[in-house]
Every structure is written in structure tokens, then in C-alpha cells.
C-alpha positions, -999 to 999 in steps of 0.1 A, spaced: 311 29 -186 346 36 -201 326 37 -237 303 66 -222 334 82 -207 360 80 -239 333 73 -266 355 96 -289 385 77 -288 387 53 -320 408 25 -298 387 28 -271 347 27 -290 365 -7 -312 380 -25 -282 348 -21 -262 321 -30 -289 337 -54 -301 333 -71 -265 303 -64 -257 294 -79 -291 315 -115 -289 303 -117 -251 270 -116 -264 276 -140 -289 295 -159 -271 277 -166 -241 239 -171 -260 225 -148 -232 201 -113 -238 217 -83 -238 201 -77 -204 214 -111 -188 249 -88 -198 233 -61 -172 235 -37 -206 208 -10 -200 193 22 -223 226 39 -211 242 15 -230 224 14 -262 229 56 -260 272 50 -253 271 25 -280 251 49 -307 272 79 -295 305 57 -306 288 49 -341 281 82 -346 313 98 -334 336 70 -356 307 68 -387 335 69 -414 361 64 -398 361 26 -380 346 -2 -403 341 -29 -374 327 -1 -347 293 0 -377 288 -40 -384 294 -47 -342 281 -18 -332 251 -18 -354 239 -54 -343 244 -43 -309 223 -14 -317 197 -38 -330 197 -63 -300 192 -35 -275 166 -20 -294 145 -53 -293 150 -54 -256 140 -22 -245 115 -8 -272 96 -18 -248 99 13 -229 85 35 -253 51 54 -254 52 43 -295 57 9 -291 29 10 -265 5 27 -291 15 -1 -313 9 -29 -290 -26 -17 -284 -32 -13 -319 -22 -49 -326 -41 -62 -299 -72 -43 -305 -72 -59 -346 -68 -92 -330 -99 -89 -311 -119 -76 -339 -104 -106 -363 -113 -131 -337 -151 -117 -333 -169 -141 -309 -137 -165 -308 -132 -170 -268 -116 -195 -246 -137 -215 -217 -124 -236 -190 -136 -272 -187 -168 -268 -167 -158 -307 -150 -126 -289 -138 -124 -280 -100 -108 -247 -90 -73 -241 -104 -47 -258 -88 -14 -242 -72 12 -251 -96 46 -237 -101 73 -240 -128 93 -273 -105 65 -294 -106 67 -300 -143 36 -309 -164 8 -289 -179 -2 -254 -163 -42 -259 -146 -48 -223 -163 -41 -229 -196 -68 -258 -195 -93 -241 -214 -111 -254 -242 -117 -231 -269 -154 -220 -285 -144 -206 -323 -180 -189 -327 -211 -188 -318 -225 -218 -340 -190 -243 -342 -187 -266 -312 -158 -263 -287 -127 -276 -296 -96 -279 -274 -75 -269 -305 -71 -231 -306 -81 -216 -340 -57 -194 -357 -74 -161 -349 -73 -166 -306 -36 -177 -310 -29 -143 -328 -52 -121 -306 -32 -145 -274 1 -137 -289 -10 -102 -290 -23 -97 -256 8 -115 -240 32 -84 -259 10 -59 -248 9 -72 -212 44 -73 -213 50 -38 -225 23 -24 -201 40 -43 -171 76 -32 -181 73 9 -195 80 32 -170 53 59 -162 66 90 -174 71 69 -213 34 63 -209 16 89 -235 -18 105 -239 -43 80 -258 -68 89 -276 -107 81 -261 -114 57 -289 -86 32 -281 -95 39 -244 -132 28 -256 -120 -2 -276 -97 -18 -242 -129 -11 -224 -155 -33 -251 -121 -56 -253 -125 -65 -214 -162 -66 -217 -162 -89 -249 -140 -116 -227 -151 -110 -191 -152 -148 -185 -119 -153 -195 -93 -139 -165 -63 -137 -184 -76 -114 -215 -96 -92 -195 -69 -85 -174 -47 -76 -201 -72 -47 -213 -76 -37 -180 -41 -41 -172 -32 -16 -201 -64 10 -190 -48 14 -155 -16 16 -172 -24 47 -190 -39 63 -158 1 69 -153 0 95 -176 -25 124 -154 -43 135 -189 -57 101 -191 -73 97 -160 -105 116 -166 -106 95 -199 -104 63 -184 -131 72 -158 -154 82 -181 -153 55 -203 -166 32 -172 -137 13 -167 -138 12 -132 -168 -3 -127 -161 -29 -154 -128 -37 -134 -149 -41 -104 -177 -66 -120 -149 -87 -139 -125 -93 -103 -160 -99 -86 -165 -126 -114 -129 -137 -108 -123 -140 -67 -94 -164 -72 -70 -138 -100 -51 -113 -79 -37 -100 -108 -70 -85 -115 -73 -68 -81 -40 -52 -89 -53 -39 -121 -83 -23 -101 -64 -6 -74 -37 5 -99 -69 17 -116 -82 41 -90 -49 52 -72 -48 82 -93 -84 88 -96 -86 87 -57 -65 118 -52 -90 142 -72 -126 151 -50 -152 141 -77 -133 111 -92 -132 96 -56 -170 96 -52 -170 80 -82 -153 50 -78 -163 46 -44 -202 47 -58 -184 21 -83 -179 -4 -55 -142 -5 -52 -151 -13 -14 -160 -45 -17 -134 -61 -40 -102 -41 -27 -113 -52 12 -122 -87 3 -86 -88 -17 -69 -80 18 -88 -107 32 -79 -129 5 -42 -126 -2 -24 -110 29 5 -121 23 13 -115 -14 43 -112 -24 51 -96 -62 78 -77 -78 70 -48 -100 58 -70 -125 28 -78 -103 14 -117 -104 11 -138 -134 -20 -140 -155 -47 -167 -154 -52 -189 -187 -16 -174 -198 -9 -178 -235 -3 -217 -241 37 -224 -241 42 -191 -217 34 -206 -184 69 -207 -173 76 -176 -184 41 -161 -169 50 -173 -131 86 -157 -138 88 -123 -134 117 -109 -154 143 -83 -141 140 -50 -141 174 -27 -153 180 9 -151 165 34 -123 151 18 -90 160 -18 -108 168 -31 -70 130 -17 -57 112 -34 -83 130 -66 -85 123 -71 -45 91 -92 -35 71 -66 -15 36 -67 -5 24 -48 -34 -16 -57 -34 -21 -49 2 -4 -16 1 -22 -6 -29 -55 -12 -16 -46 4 18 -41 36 -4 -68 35 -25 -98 29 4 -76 55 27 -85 79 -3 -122 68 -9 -123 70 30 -121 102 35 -149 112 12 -173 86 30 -197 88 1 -229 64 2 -229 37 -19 -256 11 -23 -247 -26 -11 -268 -57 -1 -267 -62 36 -248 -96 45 -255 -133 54 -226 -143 71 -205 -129 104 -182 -110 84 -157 -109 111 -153 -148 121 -151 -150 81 -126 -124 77 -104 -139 100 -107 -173 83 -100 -161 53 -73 -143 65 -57 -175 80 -66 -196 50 -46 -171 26 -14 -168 56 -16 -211 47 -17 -209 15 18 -188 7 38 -212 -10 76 -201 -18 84 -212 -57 119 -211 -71 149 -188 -58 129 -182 -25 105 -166 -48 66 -166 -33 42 -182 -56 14 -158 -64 -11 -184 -76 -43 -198 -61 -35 -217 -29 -48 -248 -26 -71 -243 5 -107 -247 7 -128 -226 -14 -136 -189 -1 -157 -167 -19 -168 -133 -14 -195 -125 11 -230 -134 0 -258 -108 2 -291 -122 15 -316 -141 -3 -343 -109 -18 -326 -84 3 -325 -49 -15 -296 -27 -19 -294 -1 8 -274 29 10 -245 27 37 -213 49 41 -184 39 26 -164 31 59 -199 15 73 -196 -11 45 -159 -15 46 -159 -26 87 -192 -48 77 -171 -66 50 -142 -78 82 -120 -46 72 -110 -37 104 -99 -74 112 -78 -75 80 -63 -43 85 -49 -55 116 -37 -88 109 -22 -74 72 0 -46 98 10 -77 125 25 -100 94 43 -72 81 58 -54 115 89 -47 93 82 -27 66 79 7 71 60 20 41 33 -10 41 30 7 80 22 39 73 -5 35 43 -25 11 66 -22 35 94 -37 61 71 -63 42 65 -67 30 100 -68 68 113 -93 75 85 -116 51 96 -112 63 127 -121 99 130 -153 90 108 -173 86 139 -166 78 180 -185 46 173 -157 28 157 -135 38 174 -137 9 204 -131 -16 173 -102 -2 158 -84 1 195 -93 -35 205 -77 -46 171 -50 -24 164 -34 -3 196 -9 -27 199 3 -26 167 -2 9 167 19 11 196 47 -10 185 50 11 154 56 43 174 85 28 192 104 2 163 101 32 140 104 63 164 133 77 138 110 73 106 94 110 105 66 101 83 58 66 98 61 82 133 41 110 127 12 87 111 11 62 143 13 97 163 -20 110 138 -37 73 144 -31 73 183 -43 108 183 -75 96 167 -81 64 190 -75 84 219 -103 104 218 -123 74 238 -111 72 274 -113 32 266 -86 32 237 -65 56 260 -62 26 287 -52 4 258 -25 27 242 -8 39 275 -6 -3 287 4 -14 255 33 12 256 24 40 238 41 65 258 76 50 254 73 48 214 62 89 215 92 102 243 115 82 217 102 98 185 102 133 202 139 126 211 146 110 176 127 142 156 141 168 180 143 193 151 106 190 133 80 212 145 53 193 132 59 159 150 69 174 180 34 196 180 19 165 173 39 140 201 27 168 228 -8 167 212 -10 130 218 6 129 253 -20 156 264 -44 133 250 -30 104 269 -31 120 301 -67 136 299 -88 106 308 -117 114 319 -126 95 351 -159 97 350 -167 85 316 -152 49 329 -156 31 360 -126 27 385 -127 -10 383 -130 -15 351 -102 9 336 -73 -6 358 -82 -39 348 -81 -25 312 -48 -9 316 -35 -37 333 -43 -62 311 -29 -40 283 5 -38 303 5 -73 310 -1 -81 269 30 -59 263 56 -63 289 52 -31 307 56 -29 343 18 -26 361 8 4 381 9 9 415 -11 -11 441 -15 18 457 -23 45 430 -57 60 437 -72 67 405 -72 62 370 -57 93 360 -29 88 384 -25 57 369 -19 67 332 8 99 346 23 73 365 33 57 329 40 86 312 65 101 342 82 64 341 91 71 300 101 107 308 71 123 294 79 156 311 115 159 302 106 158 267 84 183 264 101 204 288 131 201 263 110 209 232 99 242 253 134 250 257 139 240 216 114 259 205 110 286 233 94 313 208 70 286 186 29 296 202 14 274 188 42 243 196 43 257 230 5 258 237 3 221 228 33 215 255 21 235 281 -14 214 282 6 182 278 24 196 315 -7 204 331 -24 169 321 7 150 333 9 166 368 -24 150 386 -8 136 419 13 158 444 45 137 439 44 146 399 34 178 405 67 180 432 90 159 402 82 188 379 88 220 398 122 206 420 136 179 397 127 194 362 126 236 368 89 233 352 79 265 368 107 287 359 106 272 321 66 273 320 69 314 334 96 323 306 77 303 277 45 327 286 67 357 286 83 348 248 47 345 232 23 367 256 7 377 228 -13 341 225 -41 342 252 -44 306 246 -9 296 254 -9 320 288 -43 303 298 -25 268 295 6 281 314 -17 295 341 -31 260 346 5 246 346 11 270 378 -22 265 390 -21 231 396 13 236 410 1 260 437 -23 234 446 1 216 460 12 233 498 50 220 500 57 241 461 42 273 470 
């Protein structure tokens, strides 16, 4: 800091390189265990340049210094990325059909992590020179160059940020793709050349390339190949992220079968933990596994967010089939042999067991040592049939992942709101899921809505997914008793001043309160809505409420549902389309006499509902939904 801010002063550029320097030598550490950065290597070249004829010991110190910073953060650079490739791509031509094998008597790989000592399981592979030699567990000189390669360029791909990533040129695009192909059986070298292909979809004139060259659905038959490496399901939803935001991309992946892989990785590993650095390669280079199951530390920018163990995988593919979800393109799949859903939530439970925590509280991202699981099976002969994307994700146990992914992370607000997107895009696909989603999900839906009632985006996605639900009179039962009304009267308090989640909290409220009677038995909705209350703490409804409807205002008036829209009225006493959505919220609310008498004495509904129709009597919409408002209030003798 003080050589950035007094770089020009001769005293000041020789007392500070020279410590930086002897600290460096002194203490044997990288310039990066110093917590020196790329700012730091531009202070230190400013000083050289400012004193270059002038200061003697500011060239030799500063000029090493120069040197080691260089080494450590080259990495960072689109060139040093082209070079990387370059040097890795030679090293798979030079080793031609040189590959590695694992034992075929070893079992699955083992969980291992740096404190137990001994030999990494993954780097027991045995290794086949060419075609005609005979395995050998010595590695030949050509696959320890093209390892030594592929373990710099995974490190530079893991490490550059994404505006350093460049545009690359289709044949080196084409030679990562037959790279990955080439060693499809070997986990850790395809997903270094699929690693560096979704790296490159960071820079937006490379997506189109990397789509085209079929990298996608190479990602997707080597993770298949590979159920037990989450480090390749990364790579694939890394992969498609950016392809999923463009119309024709996203039917192609999803005719690509991302589907399968990304929902069976939330099955698999729901509880993931990874830095920015993402899990460690299988089979790692032999004398790296330490260093392969320890993420290094990010410096510079957003160093704190990428050093912090987040759920990473599950988020990912949350985004990616939210994307794919809304096209709903058919896709050909087998149909299944198994009951998804029991084995989903197995799975599920078997991954939650299998979360070990490695050194420095870090989680260990290798293969738990739990009984085998493996994809689900298609039936014996069956052909491929063509199935909607969102059919095939709840046949796969999505829905039941989903849910149990949102419960075992209730605290993190981002993770939240990508798996409610894809929760409500599921959902307003078709009425027929609906009754799935709610019996899975309400609750957590409706816990979101009232731990995170002052997180605008989060809110206003629970809001969008409880919107979507409620469109069955069913899921409305479950929202309203698991205490969905109290999350959406605290986010419209807590986002007073946004027009767009307050449109959308009156939306939902109207939705809450317009069950239709008819469309579910008497009987059978109060036991629903009691046994949702009951599940979440709130109090029951009335022994002597006499209908359903009844029963849901009765909630709503209890959480002030009235007096916040009322107050958004007042708020926004000139917005038609706000106030349309409010005044049809009132009139749903009011369906006994007693509400109806709480709204015109206690809460002045008539007097505010008369001058919101007056502001905006342009809007025949919003003076029909006022008229109602007063209608039902004339209904009742005592307010006439």
C-alpha cells in the first residue's frame, strides 16, 4: 500500500522492496502466502520504472520480486492459457494410444483424505503404453509429460478469472474435444479437457464454438461413464450455464441429455461443499494428491467468496435445468426400472452420510464410502421414447431432491432462490405436477418467505413459486397452514417501496384467498389445512368456522393481510395496475360478515377502496374490482 501511494519517492520504493524481498526470503513462503496480489506486482514495477537509473538495489530486489510474482500469477492470463492448451494438446499427440487404467481387481475408490497418510486409491492405475506393450504399473515418459501438462492446465483453467479468458480458435476447441474423447475412461484427463472447454464458454464468443464442436454431449456420455467424479458434473453444468441463456442452444443441450446427469448429481452429492476451485480430480497426477484434495487460496477481487465452501454443484445444476426447463423440449430417454422416488430419496440420504469434513473444517469432496449407487437403469429392450424435459426430470426423483437439497441448506439465500426458480418452472409446466411439488416443497417454500421477507429477489421468487402452486385449491390448504401468509404480510412490510413485489405479494394473497369450495370437499380441506398448521406451529382454525374459505381469511386476517394491502393502496394510491391486484386481494379476504365488519369500521376499507377508484377511473378493470370490494360490503346489513 504505501509503495502504490509514494511509489515516486526513492526512500520510500528501497525501504519497501527491500522488505518485501528479505520477508520473502526469509520466511521460505510464496509470494501469495505474503498476501502480495497483481496490485502488488503493478506498485512494485511502477517503483522500478519510476527509480530505473537512479536506485541500484530498487532493480536487483525489485526485479526478483518482479519475477516471483510473475510465476504466481501468469496464471491469470488469456496467453498463458493459450500456452497451456498448446502444451497439453502436444502431449497428447506424443503420447498417441499411451492411457492409464485402473486395476480391474480394485473395488470402487475409497474416501481418502490428506491425514490418513499412504497412497491416494485414485492414482492406482496401471498404465497401458500402446496398443501392443503389456500394462505396466511404471508410467512411460510420454503420460508423465502429457500428466504434468494436464495438471498446469487444470490449474490455470481453475484459477483465471473470466473476463482474462480469450477467444480460441475452433481447431484447439476441436483438439480438447478428440482430447476428452481419446481418454474417456480415464476421469481425471477427460476432465481436464473438459474442464478447459467449459472454461472458455466464459468468454460469450466461444459458446457457439464449443456447442458446435459437440462437447456437450461428450461431457454428458463421459460423467455418465463416471457416476462417482463430481468434478465432471461441474464441468458439465459449468458447460451449459451459458448456453442455457440463448433459445436454440437450450434445446440443444437439453436434446443432449443434460437432464439425466445434472438431476442424478443432486441426488448424488447434496451436500457438496467446494470452493471456487471446485473438487479435486480423479487419478490426479502421481505425487499431486495432496495438493489435488487442497484447494489453494484465491487473492485479489471476491478472494473471501471463492475461498468459502458453498454448495457450488447443486446450485449450478439448479440453474442450468431452471433454464432447459423452460423450453420443455422433447428429448428421447429409456423409460425406468426402478421407483425413482424411494431411490432418490436413498440416494439422497446415502450422499447426506457420506459428507466427511477433511482438514481445517474443510468438507471432503471425494467418493463416500457408502454402498454403491448408480444411475437409474432403463429397462431390459425398452426403446427410447420421447418425453418432455420436466416429464423426465420428476421421473428421474427430481422433485424429491429439489426438496431435500432446499431443507439442508435453509440458510443460504442464493442456493434458495435458484432452486425455487426451478421449482416454479416445473411448476407452471402443467396443473398435474403441481400436487407433487406442494406436498414436497410448501413448507420450505413457506419458510423462505418469512426467514428471508427482507431479501427482494429471494422474496419475490418464493412469492413467483407460491403464486404458481397456488393455482390448485389443494396446494393453497398447504401454503396458508404451513404459514404462508405471515412470510408474505412481512415481505410486503419489509419491500414497502418496490412495486413489483408488492404487485406480486397482493397477487398471491388474492390467490390465497380464492379457494374454490367446490373443487374440494369440506372434510377433506380442513383436515388438510389443519394438518398443515399443525406441521408448522400455527394456531388451528376455528371449531366453529363454517367453511373452507372462511377458514383460509380467518389466517390471513390473523397476519394482517388487510392492513398491508390497505397500506400499499395508500403507498401507491395512483399505480392501476398495483391497485387492481390489491383491490381483488380485499374482496377475496372479506368472505364472512365479521371480516367484512373488520375492514369497513376498524381499517376505513370503504373510504380508501372509493378514493383508489377515483385516482385511476380510467382502468375499467380496477373500478370492477372496487365495485366488488363495496359489493360484498353492502352484503352485509349492519355496514350499509
Amino acid at each position: 500500500s504505501a509503495l502504490s501511494a509514494h511509489g515516486s519517492s526513492a526512500t520510500v520504493s528501497r525501504a519497501a522492496i527491500m522488505t518485501l524481498q528479505r520477508a520473502a526470503d526469509a520466511s521460505k513462503v510464496s509470494v501469495k502466502e505474503l498476501g502480495l496480489d497483481r496490485s502488488s506486482l503493478l506498485a512494485v514495477q511502477a517503483a522500478m520504472r519510476a527509480h530505473a537509473t537512479t536506485i541500484k538495489e530498487v532493480q536487483e530486489l525489485g526485479g526478483a520480486l518482479v519475477t516471483s510474482l510473475c510465476e504466481a500469477f501468469e496464471e491469470q492470463s488469456s496467453d498463458m492459457m493459450d500456452e497451456r492448451m498448446a502444451a497439453f494438446l502436444a502431449a497428447v499427440e506424443a503420447a498417441g494410444s499411451a492411457s492409464r487404467r485402473r486395476d480391474r481387481d480394485e473395488a470402487e475408490p475409497r474416501m481418502w483424505t490428506p491425514l490418513m497418510g499412504g497412497e491416494h486409491p485414485w492414482s492406482a492405475a496401471f498404465y497401458v503404453p500402446d496398443a501392443e506393450a503389456e500394462a505396466s504399473w511404471d508410467c512411460p515418459p510420454l503420460m508423465a509429460s502429457l500428466l504434468r501438462s494436464a495438471t498446469a492446465l487444470d490449474r490455470c483453467c481453475r484459477l483465471i478469472e473470466d473476463t482474462a479468458v480469450g477467444v480460441t480458435d475452433a481447431a484447439t476447441i476441436a483438439g480438447l474435444g478428440e482430447a476428452a474423447r481419446r481418454h474417456s475412461h480415464d476421469p481425471g484427463l477427460a476432465a481436464v479437457a473438459l474442464g478447459t472447454l467449459a472454461r472458455l464458454t466464459s468468454q460469450p464468443a466461444n459458446v457457439a464454438a464449443v456447442a458446435e464442436s459437440g462437447a456437450v454431449e461428450l461431457a454428458v456420455e463421459v460423467s455418465a461413464s463416471h457416476p462417482y467424479c463430481p468434478r465432471l458434473l461441474e464441468v458439465l453444468a459449468e458447460m451449459c450455464l451459458p448456453m442455457s441463456f440463448d433459445d436454440a442452444l437450450t434445446r440443444r443441450i437439453s436434446e443432449a441429455g443434460v437432464t439425466d446427469p445434472l438431476t442424478y448429481g443432486l441426488r448424488r452429492f447434496p451436500r457438496l461443499m467446494t470452493t471456487r476451485w471446485g473438487s479435486p480430480l480423479q487419478w490426479p497426477e502421481p505425487g499431486t494428491e495432496t495438493q489435488n484434495e487442497t484447494p489453494p487460496r484465491f487473492q485479489g477481487p471476491q478472494a473471501v467468496r471463492k475461498n468459502r465452501p458453498e454448495p457450488r454443484l447443486a446450485k449450478a445444476c439448479f440453474q442450468v435445468l431452471a433454464n432447459v426447463a423452460c423450453e420443455n423440449a422433447p428429448i428421447m430417454a429409456p423409460p425406468l426400472a426402478a421407483d425413482i422416488e424411494a431411490q432418490a430419496e436413498g440416494d439422497i440420504a446415502a450422499g447426506e452420510r457420506g459428507s466427511p469434513v477433511g482438514p481445517k473444517g474443510m468438507p471432503v469432496t471425494v467418493t463416500p464410502a457408502v454402498a454403491p449407487i448408480v444411475p437409474p437403469t432403463a429397462k431390459a429392450g425398452a426403446p427410447a421414447r420421447s418425453i418432455a424435459m420436466v416429464d423426465r426430470f420428476v421421473e428421474l426423483g427430481g422433485i424429491v431432491s429439489m426438496a431435500r437439497i432446499m431443507d439442508a441448506h435453509r440458510r443460504r439465500p442464493r442456493l434458495l432462490e435458484d432452486g425455487l426458480c426451478l421449482l416454479s418452472n416445473v411448476a407452471y409446466t402443467g396443473d398435474r405436477l403441481q400436487v407433487a411439488i406442494g406436498k414436497r416443497c410448501l413448507v420450505t417454500v413457506a419458510a423462505v418467505l418469512s426467514d428471508f421477507h427482507a431479501d427482494p429477489h429471494l422474496f419475490r421468487m418464493a412469492l413467483r413459486a407460491v403464486g404458481n402452486l397456488s393455482r390448485l385449491d389443494e396446494n393453497i390448504l398447504r401454503a396458508v397452514g404451513a404459514g404462508a401468509a405471515s412470510g408474505v404480510v412481512k415481505g410486503l412490510r419489509a419491500n414497502c417501496d418496490s412495486v413489483d413485489v408488492v404487485k406480486l405479494g397482493a397477487d398471491v394473497l388474492g390467490n390465497l384467498a380464492s379457494v374454490d369450495e367446490s373443487a374440494i370437499g369440506q372434510e377433506q380441506g380442513m383436515k388438510l389445512l389443519r394438518d398443515a398448521a399443525e406441521g408448522s406451529g400455527e394456531p388451528a382454525p376455528s371449531d366453529d368456522t363454517t367453511s373452507l374459505k372462511a377458514a383460509i381469511c380467518e389466517f390471513l386476517h390473523r397476519h394482517g393481510a388487510p392492513e398491508a394491502v390497505l397500506a400499499a393502496m395508500d403507498r401507491f394510491a395512483t399505480n392501476a395496475r398495483l391497485l387492481t391486484s390489491c383491490l381483488r386481494a380485499l374482496h377475496y379476504v372479506a368472505a364472512t360478515p365479521p371480516q367484512v365488519e373488520h375492514l369497513v369500521r376498524d381499517l376505513g376499507a370503504v373510504k380508501r377502496v372509493v378514493l383508489a377508484m377515483r385516482s385511476c377511473d380510467f382502468d375499467a378493470e380496477l373500478v370492477r374490482r372496487g365495485a366488488r370490494v363495496l359489493g360484498a360490503a353492502l352484503e352485509v346489513p349492519s355496514m350499509r
